[in-house]
N, C-alpha and C positions, 0 to 999 in steps of 0.2 A: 320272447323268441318267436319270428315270423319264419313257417315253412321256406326258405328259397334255396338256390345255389349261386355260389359264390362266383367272380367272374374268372378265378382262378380254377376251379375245380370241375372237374368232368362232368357232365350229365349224366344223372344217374344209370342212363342206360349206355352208358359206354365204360361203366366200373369194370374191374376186372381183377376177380382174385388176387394172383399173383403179385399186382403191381399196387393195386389201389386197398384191398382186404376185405373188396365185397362182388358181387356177381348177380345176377338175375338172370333167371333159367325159367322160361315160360313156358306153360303149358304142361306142369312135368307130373300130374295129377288126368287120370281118362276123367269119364263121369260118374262111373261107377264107383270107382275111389273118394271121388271128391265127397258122394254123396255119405258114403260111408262112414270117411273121417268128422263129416257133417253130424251125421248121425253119435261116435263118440264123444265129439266136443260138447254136445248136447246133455248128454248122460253123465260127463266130468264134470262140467259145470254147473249145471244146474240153476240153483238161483246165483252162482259166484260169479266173479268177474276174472278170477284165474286158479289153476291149480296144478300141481306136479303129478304126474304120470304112472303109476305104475301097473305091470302086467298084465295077460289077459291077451287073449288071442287075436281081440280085435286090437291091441296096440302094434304087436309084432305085424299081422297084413295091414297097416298102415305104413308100417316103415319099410318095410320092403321092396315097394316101389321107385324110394328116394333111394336109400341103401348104395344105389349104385351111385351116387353123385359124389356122395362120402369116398366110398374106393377108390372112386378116379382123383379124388385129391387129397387122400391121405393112404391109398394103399390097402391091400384085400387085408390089413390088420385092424381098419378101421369098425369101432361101433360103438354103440348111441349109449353115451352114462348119464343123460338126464333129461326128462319129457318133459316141460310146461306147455300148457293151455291157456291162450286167453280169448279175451271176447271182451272188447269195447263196444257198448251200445249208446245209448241217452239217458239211461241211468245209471252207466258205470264208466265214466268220461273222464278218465283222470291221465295229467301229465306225467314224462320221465322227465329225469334231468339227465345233464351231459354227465356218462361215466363211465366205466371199465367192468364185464363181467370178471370179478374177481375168486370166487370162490365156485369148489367143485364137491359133487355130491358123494361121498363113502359110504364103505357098508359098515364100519364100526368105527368109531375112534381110538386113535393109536396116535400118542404123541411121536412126531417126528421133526426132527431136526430140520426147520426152516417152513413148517407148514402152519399157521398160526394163525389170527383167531381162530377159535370153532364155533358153530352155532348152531340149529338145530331146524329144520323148517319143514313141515308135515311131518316132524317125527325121526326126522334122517339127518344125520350128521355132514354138516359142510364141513369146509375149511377154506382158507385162503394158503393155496399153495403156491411155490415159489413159479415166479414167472415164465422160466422157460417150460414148465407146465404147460399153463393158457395158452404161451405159444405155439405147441405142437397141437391146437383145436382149431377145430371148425364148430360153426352154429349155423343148423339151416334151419329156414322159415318157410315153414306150408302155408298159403294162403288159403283159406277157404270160402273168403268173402273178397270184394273188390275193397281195396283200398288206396283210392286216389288223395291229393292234393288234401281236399276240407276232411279226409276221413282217418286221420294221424299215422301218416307211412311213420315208417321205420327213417331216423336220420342217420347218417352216417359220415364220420369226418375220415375222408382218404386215406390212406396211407399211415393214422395212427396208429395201429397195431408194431408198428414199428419202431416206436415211441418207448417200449417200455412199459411198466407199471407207472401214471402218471398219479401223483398227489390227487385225490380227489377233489381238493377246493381248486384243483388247477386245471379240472377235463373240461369247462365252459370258456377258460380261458383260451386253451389251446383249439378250442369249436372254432370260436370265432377271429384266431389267427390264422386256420388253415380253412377254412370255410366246410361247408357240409354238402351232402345232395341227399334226396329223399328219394326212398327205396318205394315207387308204388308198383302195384301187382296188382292182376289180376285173378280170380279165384282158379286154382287150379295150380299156381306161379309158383317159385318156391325162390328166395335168396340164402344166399351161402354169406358168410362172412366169417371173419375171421376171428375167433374168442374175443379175444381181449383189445380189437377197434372200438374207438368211444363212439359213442351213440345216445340218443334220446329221441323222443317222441312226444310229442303236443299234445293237451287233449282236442277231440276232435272237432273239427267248425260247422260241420252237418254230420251230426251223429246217426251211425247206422250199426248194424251188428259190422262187428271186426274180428273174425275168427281167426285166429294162427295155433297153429303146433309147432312148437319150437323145440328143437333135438339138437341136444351137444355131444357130438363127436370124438375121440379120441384115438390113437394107435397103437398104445403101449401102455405099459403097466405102471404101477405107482411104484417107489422106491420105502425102502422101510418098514417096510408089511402091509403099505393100506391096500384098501381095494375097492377098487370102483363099485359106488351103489349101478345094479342092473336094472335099468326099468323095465326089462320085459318078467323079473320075476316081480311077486309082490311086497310089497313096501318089507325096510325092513328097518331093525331098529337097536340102535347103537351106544 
């Protein structure tokens, strides 16, 4: 799989939520921010190469600057049910394949009608909930490093979020029917997109730090008793 865009599909910089199920939003980080979120990705990570999020004061004034990006496309009910970290460098240079974020993070498991597998990751219970779920999401990406072209943007196929839940051995299929464009940013940049658009990412061609905080969105509440894990409290366990 080589980085391009397809001669059907938009330039990445002319995506747009509504239509295509991704966005870049520049510059939406000052320097003080930047420097700070810099500073948490640092202390999260550590020696890893990714990790999920929970509370602590410097997560909440992270997110409150973006916060408003959320509102404006899901509504003053929108807010953040899951934090990952990553950091691609020259030692932690590893590929995505084309797929579907499928599964949402809970504060306890509770069997419910239609919400199925579950599995467990740092400790907190996922699930794979029924689609119109992921649909009512957003996922936005803080950049905090440049990532250009040899530095593995974010890929993104158009318009698949409207696709459905796609068969997993079918999301590379469906890449390269509808072709892809690559999300790059620069530090400070943030992309929106929309849960459940397939995606994937390279490893990188000139490996540099790649810092993102990656914050999934929602509006409304779960059906059946579950309830959203919160990541501004601390982890919790189910």
């Amino acid at each position: 799989m080589s980085i391009q865009t397809s001669k059907h599909v938009p330039a990445a910089s002319a995506l747009r939520l509504d239509s295509d199920g991704a966005e870049h939003f520049p510059a939406v980080l000052s320097g003080s921010e930047l420097t700070s979120l810099r500073a948490l990705a640092d202390a999260t990570l550590k020696d890893g190469s990714g990790a999920r999020v929970f509370g602590g004061a410097a997560l909440r004034d992270a997110l409150e600057p973006v916060g408003c990006l959320a509102r404006a496309v899901l509504g003053a009910a929108a807010r953040p049910v899951r934090v990952v970290m990553f950091d691609k460098t020259a030692t932690a240079n590893w590929a995505v394949a084309w797929h579907q974020d499928r599964t949402i993070a809970v504060r306890a498991r509770r069997e419910a009608p239609e919400f199925g597998p579950w599995t467990r990751k740092t400790g907190v219970p996922h699930v794979e909930p029924p689609f119109d779920v992921l649909a009512g999401m957003i996922t936005l990406r803080l950049h905090l490093d440049d990532c250009g072209q040899d530095n593995a943007p974010l890929l993104v196929v158009p318009g698949s979020h409207r696709l459905g839940r796609v068969p997993a051995p079918d999301t590379a299929t469906v890449a390269r029917r509808f072709g892809w464009a690559a999300c790059l940013a620069s530090p400070g940049d943030a992309w929106i997109y929309a849960t459940p658009i397939i995606h994937a990412s390279e490893r990188a061609r000139r490996p540099a730090r790649r810092r993102v905080l990656q914050v999934d969105y929602a509006n409304r509440d779960l059906p059946h008793g579950l309830e959203w894990a919160d990541p501004l409290e601390a982890a919790v366990a189910g």
